[in-house]
C-alpha positions in Angstrom: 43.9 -14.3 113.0 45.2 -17.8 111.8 45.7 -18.4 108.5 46.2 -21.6 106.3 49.2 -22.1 103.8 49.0 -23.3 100.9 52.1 -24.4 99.2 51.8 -24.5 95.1 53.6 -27.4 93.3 55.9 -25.7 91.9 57.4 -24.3 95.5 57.0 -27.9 96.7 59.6 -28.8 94.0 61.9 -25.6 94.4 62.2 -27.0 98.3 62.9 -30.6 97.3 65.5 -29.8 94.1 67.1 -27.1 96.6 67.1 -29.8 99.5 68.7 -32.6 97.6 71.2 -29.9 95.6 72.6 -29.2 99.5 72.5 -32.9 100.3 75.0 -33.3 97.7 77.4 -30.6 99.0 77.2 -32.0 103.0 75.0 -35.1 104.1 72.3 -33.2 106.7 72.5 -29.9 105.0 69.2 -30.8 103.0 67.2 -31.4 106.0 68.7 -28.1 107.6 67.6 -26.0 104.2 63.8 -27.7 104.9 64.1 -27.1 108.1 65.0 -23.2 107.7 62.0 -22.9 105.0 59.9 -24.4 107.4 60.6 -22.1 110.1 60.4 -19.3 107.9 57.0 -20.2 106.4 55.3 -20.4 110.2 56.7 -17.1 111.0 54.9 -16.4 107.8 51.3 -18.1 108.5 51.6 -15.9 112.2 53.0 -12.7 111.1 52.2 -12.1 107.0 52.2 -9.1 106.7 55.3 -8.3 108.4 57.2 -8.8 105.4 58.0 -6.6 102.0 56.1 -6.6 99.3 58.2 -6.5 96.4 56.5 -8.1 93.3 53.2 -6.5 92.7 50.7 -8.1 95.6 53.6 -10.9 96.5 55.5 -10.6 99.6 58.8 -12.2 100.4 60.5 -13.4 103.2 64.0 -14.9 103.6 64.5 -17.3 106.1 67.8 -18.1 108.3 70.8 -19.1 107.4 70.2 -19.8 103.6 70.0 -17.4 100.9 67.1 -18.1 99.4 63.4 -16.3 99.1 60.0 -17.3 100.2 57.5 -15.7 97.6 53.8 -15.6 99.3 50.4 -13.8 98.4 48.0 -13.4 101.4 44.6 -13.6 100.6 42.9 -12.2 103.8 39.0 -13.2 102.2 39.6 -16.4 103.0 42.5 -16.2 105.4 45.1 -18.0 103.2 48.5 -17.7 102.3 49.6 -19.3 99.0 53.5 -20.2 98.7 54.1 -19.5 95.1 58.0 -20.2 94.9 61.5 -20.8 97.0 64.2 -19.5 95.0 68.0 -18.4 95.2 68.3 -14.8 95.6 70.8 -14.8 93.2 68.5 -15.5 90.0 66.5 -13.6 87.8 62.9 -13.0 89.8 61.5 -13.5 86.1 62.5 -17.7 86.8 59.8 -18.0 89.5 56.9 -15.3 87.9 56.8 -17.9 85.1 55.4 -20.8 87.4 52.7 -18.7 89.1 
């Protein structure tokens, strides 16, 4: 079954502040944070369910490299998958539940 992601606003702009944060630190490392998350979220549109739920119906993944959580919601009535946030595993999970 394919699904289609959807990525919310508010994930969209935990990838870009997160992206230009590492470009700051080492020119490249931006685009190789993206890169991870992107990676990360097609393992999640082909396997979503393969990952943990761990806040009420949301599931998270963690992609390679960075440290740093992909919170999803799979909606298998119409075959979607909603990224609802990308954030450091190191803060409060209350930060991100506030956007959704």
């Amino acid at each position: 079954m394919t699904y289609k992601v959807i990525i919310s606003d508010a994930a969209k702009a935990d990838i870009k502040k997160n992206a230009l944060w590492y470009n700051k630190q080492q020119k490249g490392l931006g685009k190789r944070f993206t890169q991870s998350i992107k990676e990360c979220v097609k393992i999640i549109q082909l396997q979503p369910e393969s990952f943990q739920v761990r806040y009420k119906n949301n599931r998270a993944a963690i992609p390679d490299t960075f440290p740093y959580l992909i919170i999803y919601n799979v909606n298998k009535d119409n075959n979607t998958i909603i990224i609802i946030a990308v954030f450091h595993s190191s803060q409060n999970p209350e930060n991100w539940k506030s956007k959704t």
